[in-house]
N, CA, C and O atoms as CSV, one atom per row, in Angstrom:
chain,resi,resn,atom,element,x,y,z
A,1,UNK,N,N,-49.990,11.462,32.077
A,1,UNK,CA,C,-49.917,12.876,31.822
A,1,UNK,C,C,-48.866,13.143,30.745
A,1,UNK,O,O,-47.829,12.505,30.930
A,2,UNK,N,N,-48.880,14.072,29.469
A,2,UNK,CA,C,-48.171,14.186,28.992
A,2,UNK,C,C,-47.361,15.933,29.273
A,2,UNK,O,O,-47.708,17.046,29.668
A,3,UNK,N,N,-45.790,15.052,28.634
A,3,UNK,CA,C,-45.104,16.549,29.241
A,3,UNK,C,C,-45.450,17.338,27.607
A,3,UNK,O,O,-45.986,16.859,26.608
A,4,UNK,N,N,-45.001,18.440,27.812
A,4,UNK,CA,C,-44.574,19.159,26.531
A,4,UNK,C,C,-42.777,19.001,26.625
A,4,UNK,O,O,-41.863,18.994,27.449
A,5,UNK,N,N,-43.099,18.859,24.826
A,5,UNK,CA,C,-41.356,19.033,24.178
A,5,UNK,C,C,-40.885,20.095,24.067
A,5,UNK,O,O,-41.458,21.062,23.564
A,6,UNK,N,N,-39.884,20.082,24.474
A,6,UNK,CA,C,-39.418,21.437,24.638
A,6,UNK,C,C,-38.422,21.145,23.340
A,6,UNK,O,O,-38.164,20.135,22.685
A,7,UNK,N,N,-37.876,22.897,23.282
A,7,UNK,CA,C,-36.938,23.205,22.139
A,7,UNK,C,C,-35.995,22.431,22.362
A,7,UNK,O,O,-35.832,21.572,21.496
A,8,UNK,N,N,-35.058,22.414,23.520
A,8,UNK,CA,C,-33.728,21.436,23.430
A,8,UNK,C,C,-33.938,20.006,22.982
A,8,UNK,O,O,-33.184,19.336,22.276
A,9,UNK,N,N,-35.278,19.604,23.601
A,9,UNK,CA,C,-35.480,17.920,23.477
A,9,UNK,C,C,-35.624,18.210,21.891
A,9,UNK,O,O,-34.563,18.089,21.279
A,10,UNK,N,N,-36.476,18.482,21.309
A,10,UNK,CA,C,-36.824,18.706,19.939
A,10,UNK,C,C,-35.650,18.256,19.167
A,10,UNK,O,O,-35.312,17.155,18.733
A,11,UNK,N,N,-34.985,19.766,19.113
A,11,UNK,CA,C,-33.500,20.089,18.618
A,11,UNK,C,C,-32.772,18.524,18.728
A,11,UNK,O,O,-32.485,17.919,17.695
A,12,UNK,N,N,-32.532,17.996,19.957
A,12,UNK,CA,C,-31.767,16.736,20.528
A,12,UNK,C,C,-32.169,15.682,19.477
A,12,UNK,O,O,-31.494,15.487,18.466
A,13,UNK,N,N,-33.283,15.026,19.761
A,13,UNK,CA,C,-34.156,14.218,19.026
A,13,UNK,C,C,-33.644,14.352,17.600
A,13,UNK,O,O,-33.150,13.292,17.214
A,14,UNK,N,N,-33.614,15.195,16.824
A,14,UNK,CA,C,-33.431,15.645,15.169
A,14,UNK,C,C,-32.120,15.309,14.890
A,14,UNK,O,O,-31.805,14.688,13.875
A,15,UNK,N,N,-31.312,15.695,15.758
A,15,UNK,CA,C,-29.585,15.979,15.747
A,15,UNK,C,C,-29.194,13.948,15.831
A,15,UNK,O,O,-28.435,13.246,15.163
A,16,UNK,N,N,-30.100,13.646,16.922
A,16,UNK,CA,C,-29.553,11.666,16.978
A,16,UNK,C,C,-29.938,11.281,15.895
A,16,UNK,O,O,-29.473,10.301,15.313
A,17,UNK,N,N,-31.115,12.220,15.350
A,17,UNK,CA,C,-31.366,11.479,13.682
A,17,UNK,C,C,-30.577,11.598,12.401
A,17,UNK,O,O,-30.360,10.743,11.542
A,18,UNK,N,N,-30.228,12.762,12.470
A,18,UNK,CA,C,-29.556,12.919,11.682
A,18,UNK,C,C,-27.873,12.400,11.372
A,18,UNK,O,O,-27.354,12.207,10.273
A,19,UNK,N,N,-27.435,12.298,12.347
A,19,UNK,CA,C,-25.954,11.936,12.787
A,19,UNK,C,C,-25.843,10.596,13.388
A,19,UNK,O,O,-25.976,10.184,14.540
A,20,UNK,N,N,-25.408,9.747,11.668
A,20,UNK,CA,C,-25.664,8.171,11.818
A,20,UNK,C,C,-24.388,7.471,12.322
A,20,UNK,O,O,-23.647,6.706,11.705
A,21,UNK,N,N,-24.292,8.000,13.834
A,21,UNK,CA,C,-23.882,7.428,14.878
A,21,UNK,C,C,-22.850,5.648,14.933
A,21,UNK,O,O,-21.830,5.207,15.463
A,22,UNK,N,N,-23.967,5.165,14.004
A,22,UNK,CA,C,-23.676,3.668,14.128
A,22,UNK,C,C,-22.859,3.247,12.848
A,22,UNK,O,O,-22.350,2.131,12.941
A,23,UNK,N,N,-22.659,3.858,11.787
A,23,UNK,CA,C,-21.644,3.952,10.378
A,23,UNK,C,C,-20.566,4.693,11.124
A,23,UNK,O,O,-19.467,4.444,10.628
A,24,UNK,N,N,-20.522,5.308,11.885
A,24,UNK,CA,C,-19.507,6.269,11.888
A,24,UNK,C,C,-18.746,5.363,13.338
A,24,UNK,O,O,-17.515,5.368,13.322
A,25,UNK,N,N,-19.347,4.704,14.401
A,25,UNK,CA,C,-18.382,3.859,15.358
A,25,UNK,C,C,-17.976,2.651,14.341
A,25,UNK,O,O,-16.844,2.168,14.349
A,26,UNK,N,N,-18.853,2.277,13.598
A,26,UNK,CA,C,-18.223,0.962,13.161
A,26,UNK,C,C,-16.891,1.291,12.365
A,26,UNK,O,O,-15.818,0.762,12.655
A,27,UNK,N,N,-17.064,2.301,11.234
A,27,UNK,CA,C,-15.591,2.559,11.274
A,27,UNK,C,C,-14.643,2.717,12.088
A,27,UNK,O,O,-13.668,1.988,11.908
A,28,UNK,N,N,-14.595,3.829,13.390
A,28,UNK,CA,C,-13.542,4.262,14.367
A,28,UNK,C,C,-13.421,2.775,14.983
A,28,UNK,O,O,-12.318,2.303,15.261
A,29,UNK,N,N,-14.559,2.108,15.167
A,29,UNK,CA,C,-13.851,0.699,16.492
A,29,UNK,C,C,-12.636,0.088,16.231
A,29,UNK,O,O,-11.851,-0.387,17.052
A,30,UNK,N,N,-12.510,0.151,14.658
A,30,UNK,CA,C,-11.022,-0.613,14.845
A,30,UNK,C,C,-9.842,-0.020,15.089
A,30,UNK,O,O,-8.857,-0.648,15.477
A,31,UNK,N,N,-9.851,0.618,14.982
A,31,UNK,CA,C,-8.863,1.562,15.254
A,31,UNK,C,C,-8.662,2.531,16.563
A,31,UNK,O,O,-7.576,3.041,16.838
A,32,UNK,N,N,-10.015,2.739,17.433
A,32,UNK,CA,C,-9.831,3.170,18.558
A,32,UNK,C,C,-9.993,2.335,19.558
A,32,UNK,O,O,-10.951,1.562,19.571
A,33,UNK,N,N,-8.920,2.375,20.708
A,33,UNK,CA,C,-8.908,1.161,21.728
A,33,UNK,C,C,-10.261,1.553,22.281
A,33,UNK,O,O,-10.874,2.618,22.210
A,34,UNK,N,N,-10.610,0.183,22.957
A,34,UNK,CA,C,-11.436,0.299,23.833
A,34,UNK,C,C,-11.182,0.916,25.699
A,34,UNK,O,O,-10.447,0.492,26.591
A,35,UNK,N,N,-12.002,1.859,25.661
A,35,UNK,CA,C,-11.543,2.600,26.971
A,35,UNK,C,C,-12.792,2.706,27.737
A,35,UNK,O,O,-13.820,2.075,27.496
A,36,UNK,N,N,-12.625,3.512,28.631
A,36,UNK,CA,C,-13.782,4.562,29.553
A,36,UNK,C,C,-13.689,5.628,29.425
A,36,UNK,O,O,-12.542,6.062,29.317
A,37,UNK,N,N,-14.694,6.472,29.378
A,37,UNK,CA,C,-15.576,6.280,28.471
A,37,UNK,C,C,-15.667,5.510,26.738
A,37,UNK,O,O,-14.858,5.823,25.864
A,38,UNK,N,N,-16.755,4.533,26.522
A,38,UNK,CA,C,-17.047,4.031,25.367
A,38,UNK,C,C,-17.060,5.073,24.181
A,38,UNK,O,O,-17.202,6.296,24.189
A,39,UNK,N,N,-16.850,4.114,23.098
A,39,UNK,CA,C,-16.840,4.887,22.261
A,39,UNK,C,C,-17.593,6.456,21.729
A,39,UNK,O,O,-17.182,7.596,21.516
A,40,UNK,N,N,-19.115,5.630,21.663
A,40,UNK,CA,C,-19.828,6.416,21.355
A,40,UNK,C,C,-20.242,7.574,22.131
A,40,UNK,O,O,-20.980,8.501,21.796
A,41,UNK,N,N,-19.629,7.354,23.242
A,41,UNK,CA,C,-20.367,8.867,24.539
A,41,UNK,C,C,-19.326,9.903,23.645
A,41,UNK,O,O,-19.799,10.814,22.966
A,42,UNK,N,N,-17.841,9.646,23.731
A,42,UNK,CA,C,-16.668,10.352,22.966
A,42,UNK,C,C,-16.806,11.016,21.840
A,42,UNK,O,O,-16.238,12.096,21.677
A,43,UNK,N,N,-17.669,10.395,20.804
A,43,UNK,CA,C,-18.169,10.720,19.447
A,43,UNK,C,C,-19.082,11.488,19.841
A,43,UNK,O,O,-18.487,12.562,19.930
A,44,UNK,N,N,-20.230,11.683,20.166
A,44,UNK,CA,C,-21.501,12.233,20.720
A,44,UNK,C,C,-21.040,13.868,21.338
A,44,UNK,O,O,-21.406,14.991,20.992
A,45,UNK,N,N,-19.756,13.233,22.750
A,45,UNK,CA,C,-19.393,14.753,22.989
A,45,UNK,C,C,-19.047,15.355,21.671
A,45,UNK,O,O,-19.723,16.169,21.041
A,46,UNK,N,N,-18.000,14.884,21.376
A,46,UNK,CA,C,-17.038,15.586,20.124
A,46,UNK,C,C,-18.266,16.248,19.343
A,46,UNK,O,O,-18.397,17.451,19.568
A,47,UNK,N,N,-18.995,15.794,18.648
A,47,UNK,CA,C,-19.877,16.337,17.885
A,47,UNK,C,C,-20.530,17.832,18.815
A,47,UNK,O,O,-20.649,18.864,18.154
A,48,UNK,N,N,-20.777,17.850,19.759
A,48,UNK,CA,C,-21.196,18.804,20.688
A,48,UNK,C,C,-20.279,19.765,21.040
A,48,UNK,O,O,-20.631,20.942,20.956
A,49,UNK,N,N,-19.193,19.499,21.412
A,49,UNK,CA,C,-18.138,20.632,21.665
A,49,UNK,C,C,-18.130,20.854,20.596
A,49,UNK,O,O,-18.667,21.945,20.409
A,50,UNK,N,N,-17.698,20.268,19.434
A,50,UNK,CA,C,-17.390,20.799,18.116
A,50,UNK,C,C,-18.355,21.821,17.365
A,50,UNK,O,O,-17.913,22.765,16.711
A,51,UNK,N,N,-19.478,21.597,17.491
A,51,UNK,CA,C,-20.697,22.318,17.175
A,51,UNK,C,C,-21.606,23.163,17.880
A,51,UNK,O,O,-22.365,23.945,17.307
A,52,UNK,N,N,-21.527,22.993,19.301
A,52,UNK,CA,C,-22.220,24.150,20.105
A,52,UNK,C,C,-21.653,24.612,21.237
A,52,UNK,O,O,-22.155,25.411,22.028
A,53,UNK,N,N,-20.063,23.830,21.329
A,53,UNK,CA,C,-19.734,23.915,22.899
A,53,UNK,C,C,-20.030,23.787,23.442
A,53,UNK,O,O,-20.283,24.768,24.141
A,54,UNK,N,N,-20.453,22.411,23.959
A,54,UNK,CA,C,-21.421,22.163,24.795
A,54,UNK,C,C,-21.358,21.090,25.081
A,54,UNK,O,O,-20.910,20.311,24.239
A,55,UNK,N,N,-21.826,20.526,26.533
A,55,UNK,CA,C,-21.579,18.569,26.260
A,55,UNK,C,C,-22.828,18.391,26.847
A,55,UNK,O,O,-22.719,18.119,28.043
A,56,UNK,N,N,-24.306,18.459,26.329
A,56,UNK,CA,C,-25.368,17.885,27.001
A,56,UNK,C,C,-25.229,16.475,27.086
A,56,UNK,O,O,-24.653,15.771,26.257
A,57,UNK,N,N,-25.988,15.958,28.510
A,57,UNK,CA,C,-25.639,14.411,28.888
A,57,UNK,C,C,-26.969,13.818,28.342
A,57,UNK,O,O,-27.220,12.655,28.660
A,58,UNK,N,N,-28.020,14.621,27.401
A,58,UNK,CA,C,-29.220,14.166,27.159
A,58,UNK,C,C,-28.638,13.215,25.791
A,58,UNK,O,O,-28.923,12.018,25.761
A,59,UNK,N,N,-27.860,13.799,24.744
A,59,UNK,CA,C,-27.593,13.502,24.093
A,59,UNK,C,C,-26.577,12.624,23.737
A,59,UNK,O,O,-26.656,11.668,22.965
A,60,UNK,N,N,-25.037,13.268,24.738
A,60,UNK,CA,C,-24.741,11.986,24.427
A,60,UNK,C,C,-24.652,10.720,25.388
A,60,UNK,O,O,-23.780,9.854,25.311
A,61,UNK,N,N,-25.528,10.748,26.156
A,61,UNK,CA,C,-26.282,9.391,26.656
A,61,UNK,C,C,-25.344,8.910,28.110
A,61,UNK,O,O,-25.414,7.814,28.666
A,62,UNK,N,N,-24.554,9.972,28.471
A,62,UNK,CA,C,-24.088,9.446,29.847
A,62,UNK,C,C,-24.592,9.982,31.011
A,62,UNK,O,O,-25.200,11.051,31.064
A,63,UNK,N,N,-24.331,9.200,32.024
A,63,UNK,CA,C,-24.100,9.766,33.509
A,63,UNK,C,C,-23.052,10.855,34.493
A,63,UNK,O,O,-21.840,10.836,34.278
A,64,UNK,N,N,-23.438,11.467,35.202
A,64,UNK,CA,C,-22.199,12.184,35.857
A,64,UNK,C,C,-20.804,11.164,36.089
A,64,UNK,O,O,-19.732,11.679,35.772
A,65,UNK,N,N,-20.777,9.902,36.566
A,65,UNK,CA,C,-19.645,9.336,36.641
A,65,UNK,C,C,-18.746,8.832,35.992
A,65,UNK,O,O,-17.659,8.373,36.345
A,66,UNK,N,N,-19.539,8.985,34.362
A,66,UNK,CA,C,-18.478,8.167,33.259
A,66,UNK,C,C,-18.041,10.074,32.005
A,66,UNK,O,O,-17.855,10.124,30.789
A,67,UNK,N,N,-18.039,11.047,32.861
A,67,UNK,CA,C,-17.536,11.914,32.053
A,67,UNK,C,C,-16.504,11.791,31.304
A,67,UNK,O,O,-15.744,11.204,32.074
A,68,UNK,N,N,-16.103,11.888,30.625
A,68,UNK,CA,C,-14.236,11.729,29.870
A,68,UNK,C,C,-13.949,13.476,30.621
A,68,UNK,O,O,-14.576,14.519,30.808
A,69,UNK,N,N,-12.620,12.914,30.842
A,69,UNK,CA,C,-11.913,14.310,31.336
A,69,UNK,C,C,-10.844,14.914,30.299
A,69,UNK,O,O,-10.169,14.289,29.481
A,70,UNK,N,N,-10.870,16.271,30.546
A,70,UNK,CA,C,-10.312,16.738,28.875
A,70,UNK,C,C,-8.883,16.524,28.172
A,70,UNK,O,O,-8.383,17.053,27.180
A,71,UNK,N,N,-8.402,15.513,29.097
A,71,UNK,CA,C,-7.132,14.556,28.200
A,71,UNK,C,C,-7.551,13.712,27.588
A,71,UNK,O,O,-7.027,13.509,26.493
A,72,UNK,N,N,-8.550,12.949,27.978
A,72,UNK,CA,C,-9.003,11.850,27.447
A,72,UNK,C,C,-9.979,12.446,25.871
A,72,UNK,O,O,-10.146,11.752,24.868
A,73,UNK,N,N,-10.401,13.621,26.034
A,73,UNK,CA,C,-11.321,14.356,25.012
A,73,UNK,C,C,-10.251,15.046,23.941
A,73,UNK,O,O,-10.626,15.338,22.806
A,74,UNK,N,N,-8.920,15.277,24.382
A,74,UNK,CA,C,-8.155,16.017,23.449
A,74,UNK,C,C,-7.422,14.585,22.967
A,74,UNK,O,O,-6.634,14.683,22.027
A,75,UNK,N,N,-7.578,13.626,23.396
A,75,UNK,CA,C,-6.319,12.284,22.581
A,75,UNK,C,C,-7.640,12.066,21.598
A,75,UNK,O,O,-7.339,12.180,20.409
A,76,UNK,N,N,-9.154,11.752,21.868
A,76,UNK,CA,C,-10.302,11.751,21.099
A,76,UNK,C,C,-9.999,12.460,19.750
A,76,UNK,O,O,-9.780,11.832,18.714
A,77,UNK,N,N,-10.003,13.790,19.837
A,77,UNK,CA,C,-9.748,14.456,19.048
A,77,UNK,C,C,-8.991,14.525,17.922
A,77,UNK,O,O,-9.334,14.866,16.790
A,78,UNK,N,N,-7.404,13.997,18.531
A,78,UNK,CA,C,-6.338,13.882,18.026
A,78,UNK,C,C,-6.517,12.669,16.996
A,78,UNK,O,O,-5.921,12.603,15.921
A,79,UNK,N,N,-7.395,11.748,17.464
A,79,UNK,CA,C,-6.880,10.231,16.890
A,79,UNK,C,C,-7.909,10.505,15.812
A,79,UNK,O,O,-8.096,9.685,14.914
């Protein structure tokens, strides 16, 4: 059965395309320790708060248990 795409998935889908994700960790890895949450969930939020306020988990690809909590999102920021 197929679903229909909805506007958010749409929107979502376009936004991972556009925002080349994988140029942009390979730079930060050296320079940002490795933690919990991984890099890229951190980058993914950031891009989302930064741009819609918002932290959909569709996009940036986590689970409820590996949230970053907003110290860990403001040192993100900072660095």
């Amino acid at each position: 059965m197929k679903t229909k795409l909805t506007r958010r998935a749409d929107f979502l889908t376009q936004m991972n395309a556009m925002i080349p994700c994988e140029k942009i960790l390979i730079k930060l890895s050296s320079h940002y320790p490795k933690a919990s949450p991984p890099l890229e969930v951190m980058l993914r939020i950031d891009f989302l708060q930064n741009g819609f306020n918002d932290a959909d988990r569709q996009f940036s690809g986590i689970s409820i248990e590996v949230i970053p909590d907003e110290t860990k999102m403001l040192h993100f920021r900072h660095f």
